[in-house]
N, C-alpha and C positions, 0 to 999 in steps of 0.2 A: 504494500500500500504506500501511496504516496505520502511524504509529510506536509505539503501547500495543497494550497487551494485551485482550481482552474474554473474557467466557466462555466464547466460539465457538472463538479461539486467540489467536496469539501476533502480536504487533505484528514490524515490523522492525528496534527495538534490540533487543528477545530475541531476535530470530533473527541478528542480527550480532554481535553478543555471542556467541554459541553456538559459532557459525562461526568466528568470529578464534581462540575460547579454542582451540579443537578442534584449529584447524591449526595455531598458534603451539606447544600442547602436541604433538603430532606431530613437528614439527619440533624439537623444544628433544630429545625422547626420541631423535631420530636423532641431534641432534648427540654427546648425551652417550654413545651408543655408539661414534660413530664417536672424540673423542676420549678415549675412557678405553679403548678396544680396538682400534681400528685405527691412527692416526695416534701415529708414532714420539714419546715424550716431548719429547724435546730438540727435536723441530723447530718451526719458525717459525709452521707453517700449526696447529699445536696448541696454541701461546699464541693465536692469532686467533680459533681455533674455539672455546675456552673463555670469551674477550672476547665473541664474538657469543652464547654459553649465557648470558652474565650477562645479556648487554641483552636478549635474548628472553624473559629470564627476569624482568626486572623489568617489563617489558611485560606479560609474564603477569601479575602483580601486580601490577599498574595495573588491566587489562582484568578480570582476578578480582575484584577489590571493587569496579570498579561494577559488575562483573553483581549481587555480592551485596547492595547497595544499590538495584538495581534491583527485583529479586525480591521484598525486603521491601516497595517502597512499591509497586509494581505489581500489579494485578488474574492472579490465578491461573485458564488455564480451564479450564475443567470436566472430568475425567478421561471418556476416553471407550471406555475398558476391559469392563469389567463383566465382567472371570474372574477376580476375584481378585488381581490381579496391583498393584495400586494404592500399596498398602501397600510391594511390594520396591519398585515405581516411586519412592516417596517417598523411600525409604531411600538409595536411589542415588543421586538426585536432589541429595537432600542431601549427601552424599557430595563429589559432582562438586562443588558450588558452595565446599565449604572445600577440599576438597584443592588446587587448583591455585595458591591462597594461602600453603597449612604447605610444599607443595613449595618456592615460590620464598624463603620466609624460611628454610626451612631450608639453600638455597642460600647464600643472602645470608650466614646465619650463617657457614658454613662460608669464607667468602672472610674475615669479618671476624675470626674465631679462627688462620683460618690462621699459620704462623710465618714465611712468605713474605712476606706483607701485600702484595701482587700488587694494583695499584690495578683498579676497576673502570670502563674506560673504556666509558660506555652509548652505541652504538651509535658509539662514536667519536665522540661528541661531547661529553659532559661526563664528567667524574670522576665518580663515585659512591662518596660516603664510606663507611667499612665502619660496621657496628655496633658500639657503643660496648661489646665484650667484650674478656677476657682472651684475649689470640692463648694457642695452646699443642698440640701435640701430639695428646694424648689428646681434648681438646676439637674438633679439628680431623676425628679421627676417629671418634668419635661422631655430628657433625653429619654424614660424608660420609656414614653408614649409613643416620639417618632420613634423609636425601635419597633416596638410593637407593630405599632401602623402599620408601617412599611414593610414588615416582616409576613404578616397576616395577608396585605394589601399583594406582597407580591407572589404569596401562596396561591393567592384568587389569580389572580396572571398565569403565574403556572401552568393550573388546572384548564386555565380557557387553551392556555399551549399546546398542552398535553390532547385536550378535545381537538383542537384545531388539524395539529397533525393525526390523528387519528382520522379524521375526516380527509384530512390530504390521501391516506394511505389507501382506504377501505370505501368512502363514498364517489372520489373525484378520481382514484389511482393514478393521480399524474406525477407519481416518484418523490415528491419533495421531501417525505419521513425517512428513507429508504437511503436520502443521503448525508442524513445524520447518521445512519447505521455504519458499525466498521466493516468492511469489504475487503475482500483482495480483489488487485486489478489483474487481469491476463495479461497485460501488456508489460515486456520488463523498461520500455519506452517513457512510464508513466511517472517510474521510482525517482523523488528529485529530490 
């Protein structure tokens, strides 16, 4: 498989990139339910699961800006819609590649406002300094809401995603899910 993009589709850094964002974001959405609604405050395994929300969450924000430094220097392929649909595609499109960035800084803020000051240890292995804001209250709660928001808000994106391509694949069949899928190519012409 190739690793760019061509006008035909998608190379296999877009499509690994696509994949890690998808599931690391999945994952990050269960964890934060699980500890902001299920697991008891006070317990031990709910300070670990909000440590592991920080590192997945800067891992997202790692993997978010190169995908969007990808996208910008890499060849876009050819939309292969033709009902119209192009236009939301883009819309969302663009959507997906900033939110998974505002999420995790808005994350980030809210550790670094907090009046806790609860260090972030990423992945258990290094400290992660906060940002250089006023800890406080009110700021703290501000930052948990766009979090949330934005979190929930681009769940529902998602899901319309997820519907959208599913309809690409199975109502309209004109290939578009099919090149987010990984593939070998036949062609040893292709490998670049």
């Amino acid at each position: 498989m190739r690793l760019r993009n061509d006008r035909e589709g998608y190379g296999s850094v877009s499509i690994g990139l696509h994949w890690l964002i998808a599931i690391v974001f999945l994952a990050e959405i269960l964890l934060g339910v699980a500890m902001t609604r299920i697991l008891p405050e006070t317990a031990v395994a709910t300070f670990w699961a909000y440590q592991w929300h920080k590192s997945f969450g800067l891992l997202l924000l790692f993997l978010s800006a190169l995908r969007l430094v990808w996208v910008l220097v890499e060849t876009r392929p050819v939309d292969l819609t033709g009902h119209g649909s192009a236009l939301a595609a883009g819309v969302v499109h663009r959507y997906l590649l900033f939110a998974p960035i505002l999420i995790a800084l808005a994350g980030w803020i809210i550790v670094s406002v907090s009046p806790l000051a609860i260090p972030t240890f990423a992945f258990n292995l290094v400290v992660v300094p906060h940002l250089p804001l006023v800890p406080g209250d009110e700021a703290e709660r501000r930052a948990i809401a766009v979090h949330r928001w934005l979190a929930y808000g681009t769940a529902i994106i998602v899901a319309i995603h997820i519907a959208a391509a599913l309809m690409h694949q199975f109502l309209w069949r004109d290939g578009t899910m099919t090149r987010m899928l990984p593939r070998r190519r036949q062609s040893a012409g292709n490998d670049r």
